[in-house]
Structures are given as structure tokens and as C-alpha cells.
FIRO-655298 format. One record per residue (C-alpha): residue in three letters; x, y, z. Coordinates in steps of 0.2 Angstrom, whole numbers, plus 5000, padded with zeros to 4 digits. Layout:
<atoms>
(atom "ala",(X,Y,Z))
...
</atoms>
This chain:
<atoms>
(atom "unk",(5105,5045,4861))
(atom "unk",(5102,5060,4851))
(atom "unk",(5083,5066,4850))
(atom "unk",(5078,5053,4863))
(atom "unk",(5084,5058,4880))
(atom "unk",(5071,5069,4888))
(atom "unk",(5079,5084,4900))
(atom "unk",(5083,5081,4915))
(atom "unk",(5090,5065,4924))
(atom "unk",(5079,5051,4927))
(atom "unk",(5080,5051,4946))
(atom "unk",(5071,5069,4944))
(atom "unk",(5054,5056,4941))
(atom "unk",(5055,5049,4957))
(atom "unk",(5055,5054,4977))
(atom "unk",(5066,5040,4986))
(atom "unk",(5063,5035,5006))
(atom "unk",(5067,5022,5017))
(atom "unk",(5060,5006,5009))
(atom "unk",(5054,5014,4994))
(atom "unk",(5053,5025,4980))
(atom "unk",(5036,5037,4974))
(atom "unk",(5032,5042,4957))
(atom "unk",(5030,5059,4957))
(atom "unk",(5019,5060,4941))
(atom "unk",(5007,5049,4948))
(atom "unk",(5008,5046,4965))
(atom "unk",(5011,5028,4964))
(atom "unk",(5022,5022,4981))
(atom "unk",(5034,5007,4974))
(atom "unk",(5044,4995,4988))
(atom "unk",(5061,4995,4985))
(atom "unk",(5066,4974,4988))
(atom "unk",(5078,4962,4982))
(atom "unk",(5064,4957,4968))
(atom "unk",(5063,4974,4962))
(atom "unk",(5081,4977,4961))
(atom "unk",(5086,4962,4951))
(atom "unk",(5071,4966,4938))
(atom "unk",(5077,4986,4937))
(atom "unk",(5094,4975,4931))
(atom "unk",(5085,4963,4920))
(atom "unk",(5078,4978,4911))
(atom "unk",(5092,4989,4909))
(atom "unk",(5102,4975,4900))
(atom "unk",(5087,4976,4888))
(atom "unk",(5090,4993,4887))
(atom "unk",(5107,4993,4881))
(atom "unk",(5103,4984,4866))
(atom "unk",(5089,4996,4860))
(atom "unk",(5100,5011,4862))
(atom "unk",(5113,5002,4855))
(atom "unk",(5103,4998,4839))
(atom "unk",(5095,5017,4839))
(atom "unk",(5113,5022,4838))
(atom "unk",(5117,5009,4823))
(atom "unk",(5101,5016,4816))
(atom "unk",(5108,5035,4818))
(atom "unk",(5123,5031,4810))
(atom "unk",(5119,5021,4795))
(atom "unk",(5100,5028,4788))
(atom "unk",(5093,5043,4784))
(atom "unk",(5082,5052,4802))
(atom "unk",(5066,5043,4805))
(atom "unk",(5049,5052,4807))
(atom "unk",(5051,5065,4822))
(atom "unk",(5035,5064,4836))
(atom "unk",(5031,5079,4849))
(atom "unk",(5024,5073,4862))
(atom "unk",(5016,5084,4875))
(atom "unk",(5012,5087,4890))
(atom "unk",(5027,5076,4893))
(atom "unk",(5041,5066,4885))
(atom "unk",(5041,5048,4887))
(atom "unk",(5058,5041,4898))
(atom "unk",(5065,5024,4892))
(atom "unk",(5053,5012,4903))
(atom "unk",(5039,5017,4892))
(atom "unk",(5035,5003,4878))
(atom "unk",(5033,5020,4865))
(atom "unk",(5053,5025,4868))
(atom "unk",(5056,5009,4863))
(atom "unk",(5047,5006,4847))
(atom "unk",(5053,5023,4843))
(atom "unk",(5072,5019,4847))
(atom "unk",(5071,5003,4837))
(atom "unk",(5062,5009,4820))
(atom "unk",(5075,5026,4820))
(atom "unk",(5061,5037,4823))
(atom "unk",(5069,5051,4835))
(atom "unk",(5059,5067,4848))
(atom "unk",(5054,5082,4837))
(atom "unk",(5063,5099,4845))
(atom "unk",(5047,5107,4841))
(atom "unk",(5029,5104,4838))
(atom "unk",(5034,5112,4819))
(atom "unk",(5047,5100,4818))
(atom "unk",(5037,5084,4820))
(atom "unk",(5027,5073,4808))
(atom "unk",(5017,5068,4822))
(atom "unk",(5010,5072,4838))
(atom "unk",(5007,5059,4854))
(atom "unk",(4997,5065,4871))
(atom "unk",(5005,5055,4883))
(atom "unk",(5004,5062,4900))
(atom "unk",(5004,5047,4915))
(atom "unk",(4986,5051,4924))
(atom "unk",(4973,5043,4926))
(atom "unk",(4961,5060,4919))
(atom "unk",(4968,5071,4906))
(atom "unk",(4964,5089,4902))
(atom "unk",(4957,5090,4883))
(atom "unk",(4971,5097,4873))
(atom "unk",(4974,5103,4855))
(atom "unk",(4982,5093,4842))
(atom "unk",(4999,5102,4836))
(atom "unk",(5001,5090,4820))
(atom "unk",(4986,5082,4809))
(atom "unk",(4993,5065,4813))
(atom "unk",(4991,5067,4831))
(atom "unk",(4986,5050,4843))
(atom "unk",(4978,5046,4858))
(atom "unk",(4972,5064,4862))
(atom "unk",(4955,5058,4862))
(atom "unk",(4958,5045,4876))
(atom "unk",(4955,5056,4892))
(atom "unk",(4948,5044,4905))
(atom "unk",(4956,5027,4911))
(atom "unk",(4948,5027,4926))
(atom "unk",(4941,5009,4932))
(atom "unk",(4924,5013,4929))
(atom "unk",(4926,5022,4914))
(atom "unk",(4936,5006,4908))
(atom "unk",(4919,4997,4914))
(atom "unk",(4908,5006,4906))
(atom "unk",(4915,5005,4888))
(atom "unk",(4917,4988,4890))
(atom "unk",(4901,4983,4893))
(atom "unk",(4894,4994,4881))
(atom "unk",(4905,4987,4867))
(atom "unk",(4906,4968,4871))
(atom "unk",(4889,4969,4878))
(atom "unk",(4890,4960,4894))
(atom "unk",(4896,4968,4912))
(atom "unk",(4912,4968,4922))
(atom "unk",(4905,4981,4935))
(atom "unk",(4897,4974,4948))
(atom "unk",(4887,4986,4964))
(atom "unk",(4897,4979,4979))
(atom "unk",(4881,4981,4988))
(atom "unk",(4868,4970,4980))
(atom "unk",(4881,4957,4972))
(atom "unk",(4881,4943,4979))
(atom "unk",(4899,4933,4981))
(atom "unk",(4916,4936,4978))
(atom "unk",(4922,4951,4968))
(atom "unk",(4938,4961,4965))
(atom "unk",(4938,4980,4974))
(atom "unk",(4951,4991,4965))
(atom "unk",(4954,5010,4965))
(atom "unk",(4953,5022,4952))
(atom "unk",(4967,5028,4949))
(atom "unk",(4978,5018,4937))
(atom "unk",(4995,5010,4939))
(atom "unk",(4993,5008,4960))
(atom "unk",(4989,4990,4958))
(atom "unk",(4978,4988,4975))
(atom "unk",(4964,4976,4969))
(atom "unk",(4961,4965,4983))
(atom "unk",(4945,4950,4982))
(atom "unk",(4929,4955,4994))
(atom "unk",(4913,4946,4997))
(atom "unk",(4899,4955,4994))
(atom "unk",(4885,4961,5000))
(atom "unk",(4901,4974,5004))
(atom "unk",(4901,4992,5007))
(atom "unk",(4905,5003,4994))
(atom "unk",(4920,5013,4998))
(atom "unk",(4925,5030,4990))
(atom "unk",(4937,5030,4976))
(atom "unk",(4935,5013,4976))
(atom "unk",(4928,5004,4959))
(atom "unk",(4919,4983,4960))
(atom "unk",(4922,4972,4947))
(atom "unk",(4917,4953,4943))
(atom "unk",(4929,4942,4949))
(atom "unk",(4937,4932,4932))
(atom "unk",(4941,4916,4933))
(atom "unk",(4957,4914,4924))
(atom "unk",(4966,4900,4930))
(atom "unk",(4973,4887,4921))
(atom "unk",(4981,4874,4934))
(atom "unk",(4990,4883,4950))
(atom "unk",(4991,4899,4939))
(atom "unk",(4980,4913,4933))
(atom "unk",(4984,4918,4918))
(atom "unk",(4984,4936,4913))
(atom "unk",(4984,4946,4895))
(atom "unk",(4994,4960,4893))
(atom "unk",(4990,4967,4877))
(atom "unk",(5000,4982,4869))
(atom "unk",(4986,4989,4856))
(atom "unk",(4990,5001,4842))
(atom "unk",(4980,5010,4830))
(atom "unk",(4967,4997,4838))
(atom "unk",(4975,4982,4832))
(atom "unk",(4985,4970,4847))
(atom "unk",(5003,4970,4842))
(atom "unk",(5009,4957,4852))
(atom "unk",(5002,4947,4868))
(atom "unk",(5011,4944,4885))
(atom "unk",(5003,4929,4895))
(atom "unk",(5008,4934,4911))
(atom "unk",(5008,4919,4924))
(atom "unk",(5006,4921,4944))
(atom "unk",(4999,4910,4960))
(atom "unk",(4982,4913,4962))
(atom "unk",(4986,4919,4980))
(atom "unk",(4994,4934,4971))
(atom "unk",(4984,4938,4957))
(atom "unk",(4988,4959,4959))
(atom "unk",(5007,4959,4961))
(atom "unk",(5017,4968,4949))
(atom "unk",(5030,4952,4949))
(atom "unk",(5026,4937,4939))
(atom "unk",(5032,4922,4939))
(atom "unk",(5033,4916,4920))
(atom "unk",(5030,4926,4904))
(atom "unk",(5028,4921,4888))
(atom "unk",(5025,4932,4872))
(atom "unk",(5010,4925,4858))
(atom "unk",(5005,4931,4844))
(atom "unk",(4986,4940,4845))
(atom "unk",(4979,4929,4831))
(atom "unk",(4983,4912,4843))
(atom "unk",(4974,4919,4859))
(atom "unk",(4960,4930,4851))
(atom "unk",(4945,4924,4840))
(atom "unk",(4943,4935,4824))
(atom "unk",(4925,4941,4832))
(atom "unk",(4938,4945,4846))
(atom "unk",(4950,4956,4838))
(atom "unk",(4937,4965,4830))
(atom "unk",(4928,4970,4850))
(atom "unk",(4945,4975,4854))
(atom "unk",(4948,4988,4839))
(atom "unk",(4933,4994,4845))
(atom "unk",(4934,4995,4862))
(atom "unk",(4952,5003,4859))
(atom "unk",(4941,5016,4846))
(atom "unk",(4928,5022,4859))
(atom "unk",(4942,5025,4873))
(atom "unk",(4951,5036,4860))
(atom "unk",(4965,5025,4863))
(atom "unk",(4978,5025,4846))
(atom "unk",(4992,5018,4857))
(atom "unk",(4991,5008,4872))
(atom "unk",(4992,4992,4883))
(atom "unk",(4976,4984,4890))
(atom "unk",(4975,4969,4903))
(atom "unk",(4963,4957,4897))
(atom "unk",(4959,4940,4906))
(atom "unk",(4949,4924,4899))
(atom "unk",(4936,4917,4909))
(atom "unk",(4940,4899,4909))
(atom "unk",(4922,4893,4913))
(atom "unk",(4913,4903,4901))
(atom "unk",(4926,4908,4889))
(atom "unk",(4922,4927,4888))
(atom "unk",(4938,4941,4887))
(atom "unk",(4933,4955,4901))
(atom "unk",(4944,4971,4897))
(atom "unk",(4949,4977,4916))
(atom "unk",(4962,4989,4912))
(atom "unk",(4968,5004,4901))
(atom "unk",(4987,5010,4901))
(atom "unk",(4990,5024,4888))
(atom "unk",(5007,5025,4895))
(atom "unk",(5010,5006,4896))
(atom "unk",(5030,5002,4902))
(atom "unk",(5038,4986,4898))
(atom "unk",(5042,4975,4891))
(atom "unk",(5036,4965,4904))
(atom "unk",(5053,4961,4915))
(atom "unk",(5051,4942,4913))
(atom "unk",(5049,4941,4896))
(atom "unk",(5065,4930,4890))
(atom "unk",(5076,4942,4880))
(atom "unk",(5074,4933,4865))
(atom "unk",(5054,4939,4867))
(atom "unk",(5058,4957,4873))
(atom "unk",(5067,4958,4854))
(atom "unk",(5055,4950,4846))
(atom "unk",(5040,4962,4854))
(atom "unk",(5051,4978,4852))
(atom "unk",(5052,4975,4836))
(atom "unk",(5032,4969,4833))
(atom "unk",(5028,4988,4844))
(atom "unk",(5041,4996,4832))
(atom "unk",(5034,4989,4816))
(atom "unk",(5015,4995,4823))
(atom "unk",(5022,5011,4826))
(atom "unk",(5028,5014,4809))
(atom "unk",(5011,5008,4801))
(atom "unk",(5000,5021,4812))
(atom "unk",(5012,5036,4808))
(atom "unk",(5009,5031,4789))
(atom "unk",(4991,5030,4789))
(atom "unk",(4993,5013,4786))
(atom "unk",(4977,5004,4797))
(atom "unk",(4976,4987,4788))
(atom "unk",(4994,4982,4798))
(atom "unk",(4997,4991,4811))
</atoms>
């Protein structure tokens, strides 16, 4: 597809061994199973169709707006190729090509850089560290997810720092803390056998769409779910919600991104618990039919934060 295929094939991103494959960007050690297998073919029939309609797209309209991204160039797992393949918009060859600029580098900590276009996002958004996350939550929504492991008493949820390594695992305080090792109130987000996570894709500080991601309570931090259905933001958030959101999303510098948010059923408090400004997806599970239909939501946000456009995107 022309002006969206980065250099360089994509097994150049990964270092495979036996049982497995590591990211080399971040790090991240993923098992190679049956389970991961079939969702790597779920997702590339998805992908066929959005190249397919970026080629459409090529061949009938004039070229959409061009984005230079740096450090790196997004590969097709990212939510951003895909909103960008599905409005027409295409990679600038240069930065004095482009009509906008993305920071998008896959690490936890970035390294402050300059802007090569005035309409240039997310290079304010330089720590998504656990605790960072934490800290900006509780200052906005005004109440706490951090907990200190070794005062707190009951059961909480320890997780590294870095993001995308999906280690959290429940302790019972009074615990230890350990290095690179963040603690966090453990949320109560289950609705029957399930708990019930919020992936939420956020752009220009406004949720796009919303994934309920549904797992057995036993396997709360696995990357596999068993049911997912897409919503749209206005049926699972409260207006006073929304509104906590755009500004969470504003003081983590955060134009374009996903979060993982979950409900606490007692109380009814949202707890922020996770930043990705290079979020993948769709999330595998997702019927196709919602795939579609969230590519396409991503792609229409995407167009509405390039224009300047804040009252839909």
C-alpha cells in the first residue's frame, strides 16, 4: 500500500525462540500457543479489508493529509495505521512533506523531542509509567488508585512499570514493596463470573469508541479475552465522566491513545489504570462487524484532530 509500509519486513520487529517471540522495541516476551496463533489469523483477515479499502481509497479520491511520525513509523498492528489507512490519509516521505506530525515511539519513557510540524500530537506525553498513570489520576479525579503495599491493608494488584508486559498479579498487603514494581487498589469490576474491562481509544481527549473486554475473574491480566463487545462512550460514561477523561488525557499530553479503565461495581467510581500511546488493535475478539465499525469511528476522530476540529473528535 503506497505511503504506509514502513521499511523493512515486519519480522525485523521481533526475535523468535523456542516457545515464543520478544519484541525488540520494548522488550515484551510473548508465548507463541495455539490461542495466539489463531488471533494472529483473526487479525490479519481484518487487515486485508483495511488495506483493501486504502487501495480503493488511492485509486478513486484525491491523497489524504500526509503525517510524519518520528522516532518511529507505526507497523499495521497499531490502531493509528488503521484509522490512517481507512480515511485515505497516507506517511509523509519527509517531515516537509507532512501536514502533521505524531511522536509515536513504543516505550514506556520518551526523550522530549521537537515538533517538525505545527500540528504535531502526543509529543507532550512522555511518561506512561504505572505510577505516573497514578499520580495524574488521582490528581484529576480526586481520589487514589496507588496504594503503599506496605501499610495497606488487604488485597491489592502489584504490576511493573513498564507498559505493555501485562505481569499484574493480586498480593495481600501488608507486602513488600519490590523494585520496579508499582501497587494499586484492587477494582472490583465484576459483573457475574466475569470482570469486565474498558478499553478506551481516546483522541484529541475525547473516547472514540469503547471495547468491554470480558474475562474469568481468575485471569483478570491475560492478554486473551473471552468476549468483546464495542459501545459507544456516551452509554458507559457519565457526562461528568467524559469530561475527567479529556482532562486526564490533557495533563498526560496524550492527543492520541488508548486507556484501560475499569468500573468499580460497589462504589461506581472509573479508576484510570493504564496509558498506551501506541495502542494495537482492534481488540482480536471483537466480531468483525465491530472491528469495521471502530476503524471507522478511530478513522473519523483522526480526521477531526488533524483539522483542528475539537468539538468531534
Amino acid at each position: 500500500m503506497p505511503g504506509l509500509s514502513p521499511k523493512g519486513g515486519w519480522f525485523s520487529d521481533f526475535e523468535f525462540h523456542e516457545g515464543g517471540l520478544t519484541v525488540h522495541k520494548t522488550g515484551t516476551k510473548i508465548r507463541l500457543d495455539g490461542a495466539l496463533i489463531g488471533e494472529c489469523l483473526n487479525w490479519f483477515g481484518y487487515h486485508l479489508i483495511v488495506r483493501a479499502r486504502s487501495w480503493a481509497l488511492a485509486a478513486t479520491r484525491a491523497p489524504g493529509p500526509a503525517i510524519w511520525f518520528t522516532p518511529d513509523k507505526p507497523r499495521p498492528w497499531y490502531l493509528i495505521w488503521a484509522a490512517m489507512a481507512w480515511s485515505g490519509c497516507r506517511m509523509a516521505r519527509s517531515p516537509e512533506a507532512a501536514d502533521a506530525c505524531f511522536c509515536f515511539e513504543d516505550a514506556t519513557w520518551g526523550l522530549r523531542a521537537l515538533p517538525t510540524h505545527e500540528r504535531a500530537f502526543n509529543f507532550g506525553c512522555l511518561d506512561v509509567s504505572k505510577s505516573h498513570v497514578s499520580a495524574v489520576f488521582e490528581e484529576v479525579f480526586g481520589y487514589p488508585l496507588a496504594i503503599d503495599p506496605e501499610t495497606f491493608v488487604g488485597e491489592a494488584v502489584e504490576k511493573g512499570e513498564l507498559n505493555g508486559v501485562h505481569d499484574g498479579r493480586i498480593v495481600t498487603c501488608p507486602h513488600p514493596r519490590l523494585p520496579g514494581k508499582t501497587y494499586q487498589r484492587l477494582v472490583d469490576t465484576a459483573v457475574g463470573p466475569f470482570i469486565h474491562d474498558l478499553r478506551t481509544p481516546c483522541i484529541g481527549g475525547k473516547p472514540a469508541v469503547v471495547w468491554i473486554k470480558r474475562k474469568p475473574a481468575d485471569n483478570r491480566f491475560s492478554i486473551h479475552n473471552l468476549a468483546v463487545t464495542r459501545a459507544d462512550p456516551s452509554e458507559i460514561y457519565s457526562p461528568e465522566e467524559l469530561e475527567l477523561i479529556a482532562r486526564f488525557a490533557a495533563r498526560m499530553g496524550l492527543d492520541w491513545g488508548g486507556l484501560d479503565i475499569l468500573r468499580d461495581q460497589p462504589s461506581g467510581r472509573i479508576y484510570i489504570v493504564d496509558v498506551n500511546k501506541t495502542d494495537v488493535g482492534p481488540v482480536i475478539a471483537l466480531s468483525l462487524r465491530d472491528k469495521l465499525a471502530s476503524t471507522e469511528a478511530l478513522a473519523k476522530a483522526l480526521i477531526a484532530l488533524l483539522k483542528g476540529d475539537t468539538q468531534t473528535a
